[in-house]
C-alpha positions in Angstrom: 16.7 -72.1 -144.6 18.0 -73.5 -141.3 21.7 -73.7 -140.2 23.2 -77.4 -139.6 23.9 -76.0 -135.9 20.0 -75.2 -135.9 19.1 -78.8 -137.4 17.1 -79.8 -134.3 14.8 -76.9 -134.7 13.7 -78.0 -137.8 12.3 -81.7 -136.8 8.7 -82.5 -138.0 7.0 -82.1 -134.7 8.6 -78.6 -134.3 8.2 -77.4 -138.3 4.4 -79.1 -137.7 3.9 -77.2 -134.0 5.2 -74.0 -136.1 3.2 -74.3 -138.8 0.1 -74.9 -136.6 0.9 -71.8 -134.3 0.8 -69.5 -137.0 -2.2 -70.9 -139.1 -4.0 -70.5 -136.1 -3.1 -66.4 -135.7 -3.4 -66.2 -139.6 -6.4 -67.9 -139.8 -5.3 -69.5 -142.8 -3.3 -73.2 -143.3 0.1 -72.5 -144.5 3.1 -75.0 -145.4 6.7 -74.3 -144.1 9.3 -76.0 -145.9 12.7 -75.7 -143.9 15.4 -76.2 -146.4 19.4 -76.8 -144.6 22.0 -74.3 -145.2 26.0 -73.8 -145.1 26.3 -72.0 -141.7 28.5 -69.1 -143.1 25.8 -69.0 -146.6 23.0 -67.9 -143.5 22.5 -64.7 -142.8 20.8 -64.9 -139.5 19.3 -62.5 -137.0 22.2 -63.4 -134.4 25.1 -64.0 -137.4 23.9 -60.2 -138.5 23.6 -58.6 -134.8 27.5 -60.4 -134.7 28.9 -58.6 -137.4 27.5 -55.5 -135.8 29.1 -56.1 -132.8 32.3 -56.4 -134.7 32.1 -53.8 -136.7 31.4 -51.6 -133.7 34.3 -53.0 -131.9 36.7 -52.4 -134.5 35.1 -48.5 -135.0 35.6 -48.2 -131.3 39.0 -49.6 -131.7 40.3 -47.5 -134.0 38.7 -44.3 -132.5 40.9 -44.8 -129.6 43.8 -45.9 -131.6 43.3 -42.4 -133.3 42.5 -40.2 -129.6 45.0 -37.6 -129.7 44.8 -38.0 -126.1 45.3 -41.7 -126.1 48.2 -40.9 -128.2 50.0 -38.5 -125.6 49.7 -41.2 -122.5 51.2 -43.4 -124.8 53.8 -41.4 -126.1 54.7 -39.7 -122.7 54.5 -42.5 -120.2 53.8 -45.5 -121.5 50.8 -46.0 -121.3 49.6 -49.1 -123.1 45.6 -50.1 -124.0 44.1 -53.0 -122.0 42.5 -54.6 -125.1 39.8 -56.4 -123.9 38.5 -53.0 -121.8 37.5 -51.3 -124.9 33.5 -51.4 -125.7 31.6 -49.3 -128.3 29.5 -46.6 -126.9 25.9 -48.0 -126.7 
C-alpha cells in the first residue's frame, strides 16, 4: 500500500525499476502490486518513528511536569517551562 502523498513513487517505471532491482538480488522474477491507501489507514516506517517521537515528548513532558525540583522553581520564584526546550533523553 502506498500513501496518496507517496503516489509518485509508485509510477510504472519506478514499481518496474523496483521490481527489477530486487529480482535481480533474489534471483527470482517477482510481481509488486502497489495498492493506494488513506494516509492516516498507513502505518509507515516514518508515521510509526512519529508517534514515537510523540509519545517520548509527552513522557518527557510530563516527567518534568512531575520533577519535584521543577516544582519548587516554580512554586518559589516563578519559574516557568520554555516549552519548546524540552527533548526526550536519547
Amino acid at each position: 500500500m502506498i500513501s496518496h502523498s507517496l503516489r509518485h513513487l509508485g509510477s510504472a517505471a519506478c514499481v518496474d525499476r523496483l521490481r527489477e532491482a530486487i529480482s535481480d538480488q533474489i534471483g527470482s522474477p517477482i510481481m509488486i502490486q502497489v495498492l493506494d491507501a488513506d494516509d492516516h489507514d498507513l502505518n509507515t516506517v516514518a508515521s510509526l518513528q512519529e508517534q514515537q517521537l510523540r509519545s517520548k515528548m509527552t513522557d518527557a513532558e510530563v516527567a518534568i511536569d512531575k520533577d519535584p525540583t521543577v516544582k519548587a522553581l516554580k512554586e518559589s520564584m516563578g519559574a516557568k517551562l520554555v516549552e519548546d526546550s524540552i527533548q526526550p533523553l536519547q
